[in-house]
Structure formats: structure tokens, C-alpha cells
C-alpha positions in Angstrom: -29.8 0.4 -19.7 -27.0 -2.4 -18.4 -26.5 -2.9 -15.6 -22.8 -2.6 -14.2 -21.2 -5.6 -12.8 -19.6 -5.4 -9.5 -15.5 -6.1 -9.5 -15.5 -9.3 -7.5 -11.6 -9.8 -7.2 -10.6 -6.9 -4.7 -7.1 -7.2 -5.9 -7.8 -5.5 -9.3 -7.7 -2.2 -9.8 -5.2 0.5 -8.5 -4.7 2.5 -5.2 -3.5 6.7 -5.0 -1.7 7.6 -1.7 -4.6 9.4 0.2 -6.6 5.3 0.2 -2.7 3.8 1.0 -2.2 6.3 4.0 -5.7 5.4 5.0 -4.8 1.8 5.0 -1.5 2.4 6.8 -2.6 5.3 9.1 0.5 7.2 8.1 1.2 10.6 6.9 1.3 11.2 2.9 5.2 12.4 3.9 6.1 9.0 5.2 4.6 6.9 2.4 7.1 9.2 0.1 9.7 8.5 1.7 9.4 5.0 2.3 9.1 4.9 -1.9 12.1 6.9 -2.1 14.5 4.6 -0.3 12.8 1.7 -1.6 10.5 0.5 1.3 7.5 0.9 -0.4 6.7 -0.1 -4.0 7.4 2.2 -6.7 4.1 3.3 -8.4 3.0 4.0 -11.8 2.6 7.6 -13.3 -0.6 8.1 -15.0 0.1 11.4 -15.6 2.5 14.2 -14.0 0.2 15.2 -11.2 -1.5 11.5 -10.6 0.8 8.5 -9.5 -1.3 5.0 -8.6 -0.1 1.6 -7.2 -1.8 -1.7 -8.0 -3.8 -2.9 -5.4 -2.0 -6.3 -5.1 1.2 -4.5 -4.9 -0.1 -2.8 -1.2 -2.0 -5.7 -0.3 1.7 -7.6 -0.6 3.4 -4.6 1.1 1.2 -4.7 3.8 1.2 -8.9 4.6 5.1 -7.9 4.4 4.7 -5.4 6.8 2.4 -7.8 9.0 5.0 -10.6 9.0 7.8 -8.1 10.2 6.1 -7.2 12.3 4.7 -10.2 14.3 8.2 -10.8 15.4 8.1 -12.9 18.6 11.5 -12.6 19.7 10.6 -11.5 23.6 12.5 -8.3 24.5 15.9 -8.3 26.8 15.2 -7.9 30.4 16.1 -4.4 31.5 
């Protein structure tokens, strides 16, 4: 029998929404919608019930999100 090498490179390979609203902790809703006005990437349909985004694509929306995030612009005193 051979044995099954393990996929090293953690960027290969593809993600469905219920492992990209884990990542996120968002709803399935919100990841939708931020695809429909063009936050999120656009992913790839396999087939009509199965749609699937390239693992580097969400590792890049995520560092994006990160960066935007990390703003350190204090806020205005009340």
C-alpha cells in the first residue's frame, strides 16, 4: 500500500464557507454579503450547490483584514 504524503504548504488547497466563518467567527450571512459588495473575494463554483475559495486568497483577506485593523490612530477625547 503507499503511503500518503502529507500537504506541507498550508496555502494549497481550497476553503468552503463553514472553515472561512470558523476562521473569521462570523455568521455564513455576513461572509455573503461581504462577497456580494466586493469585500471578500469572489470564490470558484465547483458545482451549483458547492462554491470554494483558495486558501491563499483568505489567508490574504485575513492579513488585509489584520492590517486594517491594527489602526493606531488613538480615538478623539470625548
Amino acid at each position: 500500500m503507499a503511503s500518503i504524503t502529507p500537504i506541507k504548504n498550508q496555502e494549497l488547497g481550497f476553503y468552503r464557507v463553514p472553515q472561512i466563518t470558523d476562521l473569521l467567527c462570523i455568521s455564513k450571512s455576513t461572509w455573503w454579503l461581504w462577497v456580494q459588495n466586493g469585500k471578500a473575494p469572489k470564490g470558484r463554483k465547483l458545482s451549483p450547490g458547492v462554491t470554494v475559495w483558495s486558501r491563499s486568497d483568505i489567508h490574504a483577506f485575513i492579513e488585509k483584514l489584520e492590517a486594517e485593523s491594527t489602526d493606531t490612530t488613538p480615538p478623539e477625547a470625548a
